[in-house]
N, C-alpha and C positions, 0 to 999 in steps of 0.2 A: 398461459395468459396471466395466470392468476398469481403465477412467480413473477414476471415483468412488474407488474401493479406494485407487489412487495418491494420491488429491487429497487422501481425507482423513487417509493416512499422513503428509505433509506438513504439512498446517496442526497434526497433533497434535505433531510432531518441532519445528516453528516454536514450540510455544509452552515447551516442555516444558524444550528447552536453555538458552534464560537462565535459566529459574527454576533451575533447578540449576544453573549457573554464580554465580547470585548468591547464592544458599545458598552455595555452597561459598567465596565470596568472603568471605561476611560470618563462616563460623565459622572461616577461618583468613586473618585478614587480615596482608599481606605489611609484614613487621618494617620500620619505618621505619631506612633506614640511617644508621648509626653516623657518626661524626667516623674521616676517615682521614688520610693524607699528603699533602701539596700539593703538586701537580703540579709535576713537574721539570723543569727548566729546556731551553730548545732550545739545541741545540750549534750556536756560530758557525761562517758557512761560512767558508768559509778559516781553519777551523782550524787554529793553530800544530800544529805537529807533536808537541811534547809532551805536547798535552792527549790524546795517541790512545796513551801510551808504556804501557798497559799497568797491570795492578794492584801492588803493590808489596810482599803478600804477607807473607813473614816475613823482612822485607830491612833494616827500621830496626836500627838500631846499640841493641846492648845488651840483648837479649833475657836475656842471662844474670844481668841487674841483678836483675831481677822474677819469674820462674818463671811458670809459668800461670796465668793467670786463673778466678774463679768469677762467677756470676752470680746475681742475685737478685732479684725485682720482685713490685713490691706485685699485690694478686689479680687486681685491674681494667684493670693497663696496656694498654695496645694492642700494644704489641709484647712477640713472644716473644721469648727469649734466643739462638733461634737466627736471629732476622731481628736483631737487635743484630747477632749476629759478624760477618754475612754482609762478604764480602771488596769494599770499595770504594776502597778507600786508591789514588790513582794514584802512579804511581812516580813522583817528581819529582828524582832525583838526579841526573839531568841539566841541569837548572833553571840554567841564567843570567841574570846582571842587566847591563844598562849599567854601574850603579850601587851601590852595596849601602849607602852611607852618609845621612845624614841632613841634610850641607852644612849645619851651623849652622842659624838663626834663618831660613831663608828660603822663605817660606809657598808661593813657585810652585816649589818643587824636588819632582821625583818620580823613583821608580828605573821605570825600563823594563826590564821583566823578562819571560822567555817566555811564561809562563805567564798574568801581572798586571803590572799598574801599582800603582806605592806612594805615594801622594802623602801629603807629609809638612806640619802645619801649627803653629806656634807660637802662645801664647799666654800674656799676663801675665796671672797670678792674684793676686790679693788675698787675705788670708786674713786672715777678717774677726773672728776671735778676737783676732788681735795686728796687724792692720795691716801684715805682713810680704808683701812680693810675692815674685814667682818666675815664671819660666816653666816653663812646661809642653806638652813635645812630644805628639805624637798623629798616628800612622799611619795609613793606610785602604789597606790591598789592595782594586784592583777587579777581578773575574776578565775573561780574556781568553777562555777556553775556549767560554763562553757567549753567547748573545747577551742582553741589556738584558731583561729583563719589561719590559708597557707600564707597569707599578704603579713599575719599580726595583729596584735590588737588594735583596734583603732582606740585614742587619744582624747579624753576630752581634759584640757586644763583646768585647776581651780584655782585664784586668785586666792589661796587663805589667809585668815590671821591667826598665825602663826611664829614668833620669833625664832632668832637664827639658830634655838639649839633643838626647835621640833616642837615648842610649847604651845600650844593655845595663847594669845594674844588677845585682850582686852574680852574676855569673858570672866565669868566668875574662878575665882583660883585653881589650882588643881588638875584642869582638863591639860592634856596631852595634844599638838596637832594631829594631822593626818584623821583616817576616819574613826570612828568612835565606838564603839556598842553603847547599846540604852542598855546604861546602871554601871557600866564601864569607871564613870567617874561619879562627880557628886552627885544627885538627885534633883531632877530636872525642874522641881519646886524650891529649887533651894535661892533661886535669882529672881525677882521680883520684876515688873513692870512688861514681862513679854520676851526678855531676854533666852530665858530656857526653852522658850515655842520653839522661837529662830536656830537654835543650836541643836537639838533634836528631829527639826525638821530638815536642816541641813543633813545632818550625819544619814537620818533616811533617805533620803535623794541619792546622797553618793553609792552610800550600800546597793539603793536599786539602780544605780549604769551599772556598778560591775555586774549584780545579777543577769544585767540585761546584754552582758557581754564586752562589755569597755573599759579599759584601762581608764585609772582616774590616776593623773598627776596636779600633788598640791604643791604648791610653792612657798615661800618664806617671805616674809618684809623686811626691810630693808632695818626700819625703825615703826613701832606700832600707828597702825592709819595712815601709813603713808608708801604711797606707789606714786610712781614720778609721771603721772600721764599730762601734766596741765602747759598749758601753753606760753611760757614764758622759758626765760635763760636767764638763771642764779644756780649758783652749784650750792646753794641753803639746802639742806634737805626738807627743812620744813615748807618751802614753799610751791614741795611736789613739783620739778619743772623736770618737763621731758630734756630740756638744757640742751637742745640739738641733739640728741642721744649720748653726751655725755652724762652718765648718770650710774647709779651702784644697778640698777636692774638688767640693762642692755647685754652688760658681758655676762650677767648671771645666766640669761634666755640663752646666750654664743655657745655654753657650757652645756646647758643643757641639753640644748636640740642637737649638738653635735653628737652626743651622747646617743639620745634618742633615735637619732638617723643613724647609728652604728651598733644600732641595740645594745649599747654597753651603759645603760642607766641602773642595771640591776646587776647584783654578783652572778647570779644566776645565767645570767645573757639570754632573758628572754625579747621573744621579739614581737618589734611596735610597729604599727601600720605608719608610717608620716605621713602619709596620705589621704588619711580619713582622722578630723583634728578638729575638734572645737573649745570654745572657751566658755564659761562660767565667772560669772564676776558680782560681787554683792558689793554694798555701798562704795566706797572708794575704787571697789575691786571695777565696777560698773564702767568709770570712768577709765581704767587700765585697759578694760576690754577693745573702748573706743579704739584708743590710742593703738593699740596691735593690729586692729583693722586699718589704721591709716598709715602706720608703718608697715610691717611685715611687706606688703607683696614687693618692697624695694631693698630691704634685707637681705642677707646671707652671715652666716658665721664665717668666724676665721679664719676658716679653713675651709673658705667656698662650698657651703652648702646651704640653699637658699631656707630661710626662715621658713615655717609650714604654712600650707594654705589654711585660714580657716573657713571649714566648712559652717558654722552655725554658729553664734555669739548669743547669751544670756547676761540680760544687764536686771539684779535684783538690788532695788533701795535707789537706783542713780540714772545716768543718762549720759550725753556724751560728753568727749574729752573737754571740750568747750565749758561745762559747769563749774562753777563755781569760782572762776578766776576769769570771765569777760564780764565786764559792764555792762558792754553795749547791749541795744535792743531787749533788754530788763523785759518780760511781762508778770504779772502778779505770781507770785511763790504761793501763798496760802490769803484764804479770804478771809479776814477776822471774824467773823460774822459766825461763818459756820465751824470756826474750831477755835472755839476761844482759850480754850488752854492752852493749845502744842502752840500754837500761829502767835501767840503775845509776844513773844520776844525775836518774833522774826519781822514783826509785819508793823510800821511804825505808826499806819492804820491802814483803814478797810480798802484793798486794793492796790493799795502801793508797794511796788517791788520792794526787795532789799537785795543788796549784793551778794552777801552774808551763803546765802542760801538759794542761789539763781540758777537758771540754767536760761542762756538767751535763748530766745526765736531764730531759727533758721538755719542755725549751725548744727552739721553733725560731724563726720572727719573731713577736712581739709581738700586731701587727695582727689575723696569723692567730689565735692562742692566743687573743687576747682577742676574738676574733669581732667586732673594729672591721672588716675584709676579709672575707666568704664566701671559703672553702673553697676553690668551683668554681673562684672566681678565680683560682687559685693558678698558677704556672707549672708546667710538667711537669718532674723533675728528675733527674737523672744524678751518683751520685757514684762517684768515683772514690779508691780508697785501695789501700797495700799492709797485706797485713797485722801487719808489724812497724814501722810508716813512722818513721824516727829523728828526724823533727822535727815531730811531731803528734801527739793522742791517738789511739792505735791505733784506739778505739769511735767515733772523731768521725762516721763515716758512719754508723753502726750506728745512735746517739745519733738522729740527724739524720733519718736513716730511719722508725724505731720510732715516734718521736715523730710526725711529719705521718702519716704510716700510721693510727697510732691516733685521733688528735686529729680526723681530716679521714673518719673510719670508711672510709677506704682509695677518697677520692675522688680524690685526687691521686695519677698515675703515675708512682710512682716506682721508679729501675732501682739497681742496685749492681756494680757490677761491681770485684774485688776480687782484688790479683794477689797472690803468696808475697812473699816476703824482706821486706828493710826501707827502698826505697827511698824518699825523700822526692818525689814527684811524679808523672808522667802516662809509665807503662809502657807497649810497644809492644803486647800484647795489651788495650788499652785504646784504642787510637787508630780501629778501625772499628767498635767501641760507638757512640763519642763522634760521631764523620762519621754513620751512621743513626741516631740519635738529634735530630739537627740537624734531618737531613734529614727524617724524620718531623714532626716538631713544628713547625719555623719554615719 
């Protein structure tokens, strides 16, 4: 009797648990997960001794240029503002090179440096508005720290200024393109008004992607400040026009990424992810970024292979392609009131636009605006500004921001982060945004 009792306790507990398991599946079924960060990179063994030196904290030079930082991100981003700050910078001022220079015109020269390898490559450009050639230098750090993904390294571009035989452009004399060691060239006191923060704090950013496992490729200018992203058609160089893509930049990029997508950008032939690709763009560079975003997804080189996707865009000092060459829809650049020095010669008084120095309301790329591109497409974005910055419209991010926010009904993640004073450039409370932000997205 007392077995039957058991047996039929059993068959009735057998039938009873799934059905309530499956009830209970079906009225709260488990959230399908979200899009996160992509898996970071394995540290190579025999790791150089530098890549283990430690984080670098609040050590770059110049913190007194910028004041603290704020932060701000659209509703939907994925990251908070406190995973943005988190401390990843490694200290690299210890960082030596073989090498630091560019050796002229010669495509198998690279600097051997602790951290990375720099391989340096030339190239004759045509510029097919005026038939005018030029070369055009172009850097690639590849990290030592890490070891290879089987995919390759993933890509982040830099917009340098840099001329066409590898120099540093429009900094203090001396400096070399591509990346730098601190004490490499002159002494970062030697440039007066903030310029040396900006160019130190630069060279540290790029040292920590590769630490961080990423190929940094820098590129060359055309002619010093000037990248053709702006919206008109004159084959002047000076008046920066994207020129319908006739321009000295377009076949430089045909060259390159063919390159790139064939891993033959190095002597060595190593290999680059295309697939995992972002950009970096500081003043003018800012406005180039735009443009890439509203070009690129309709691209292909010469040789049929499509332009790369960018995965994440950094606009430092600027805003979109639209700046500085539309009139229309003008709103205030800087307020006299509260920046009477940098803002005099922009603001012809308190409140009133100037062209000089604009970026309109409402415009970001094109593509997007005009729903030639989806939304979703959009890259994720990161801008960077001070708030009085003395060579750009102080709103260019705000501008830049508000617009794809609203335009895109706050599908596209985007972050702000936004330091005091009037520096023109990329402040050291801005430099472990910009490394997690990478590192998230690409």
């Amino acid at each position: 009797m007392v077995y039957l009792v058991v047996l039929f306790f059993i068959i009735i507990i057998s039938i009873t648990v799934p059905v309530v398991l499956a009830l209970t599946n079906k009225s709260s079924p488990k959230p399908s997960p979200g899009p996160g960060p992509i898996p970071g990179p394995v540290p190579a063994p025999n790791q150089p001794k530098l890549c283990k030196a430690g984080l670098m904290n609040n050590n770059i030079p110049g913190s007194s240029f910028c004041g603290p930082c704020t932060c701000k991100k659209s509703p939907h981003a994925q990251l908070s503002c406190e995973e943005l700050n988190k401390e990843v910078l490694i200290d690299s001022r210890q960082v030596k090179c073989n090498t630091v220079d560019p050796s002229g015109q010669n495509n198998n020269y690279k600097n051997d440096c602790d951290t990375y390898t720099q391989y340096w490559s030339f190239y004759d450009i045509n510029n097919p508005a005026t038939g005018q050639s030029k070369w055009r230098a172009s850097a690639i750090a590849v990290p030592k720290c890490q070891i290879c993904p089987d995919d390759g390294w993933p890509v982040i571009m830099y917009f340098q200024f840099m001329d066409e035989y590898g120099y540093a452009a429009g900094w203090d004399n001396g400096k070399f393109g591509g990346i730098q060691p601190y004490g490499s060239t002159k002494k970062y006191s030697d440039c007066p008004g903030g310029c040396e923060t900006v160019w130190a704090t630069i060279q540290a950013t790029l040292m920590g992607l590769t630490s961080l496992g990423y190929a940094v490729l820098m590129i060359s200018e055309w002619e010093w400040d000037t990248m053709f992203y702006a919206e008109c058609n004159s084959p002047d160089p000076e008046n920066l026009c994207w020129n319908g893509g006739k321009n000295p930049d377009l076949p430089y990029y045909d060259i390159l990424f063919s390159k790139l997508y064939n891993n033959e950008l190095t002597a060595d032939k190593v290999k680059f992810d295309y697939n995992r690709f972002g950009m970096i763009g500081y003043s003018v560079g800012s406005q180039m970024v735009s443009r890439c975003i509203n070009e690129f997804p309709k691209l292909e080189t010469s040789n049929s292979i499509p332009f790369p996707k960018i995965k994440a865009g950094v606009l430092i000092g600027g805003g979109s392609l639209a700046c500085y060459n539309d009139t229309k829809n003008l709103a205030p650049c800087c307020i006299k009131s509260t920046d009477p020095v940098n803002c005099g010669y922009r603001c012809v008084k308190e409140g009133k636009p100037c062209s000089d120095y604009c970026c309109p309301v409402g415009k970001s790329e094109p593509n997007y605006d005009n729903g030639s591109l989806k939304w979703s497409e959009h890259p994720a974005m990161l801008l960077l500004q001070t708030k009085y910055d003395v060579f750009a419209d102080t709103r260019a991010w705000s501008k830049y921001f508000d617009t794809i926010n609203e335009n895109s009904n706050g599908t596209v993640d985007m972050y702000a982060i936004i330091a005091g004073k009037n520096l023109h450039g990329l402040c050291p409370c801005q430099v472990n945004p910009l490394l997690n932000f990478i590192k998230h997205y690409v």
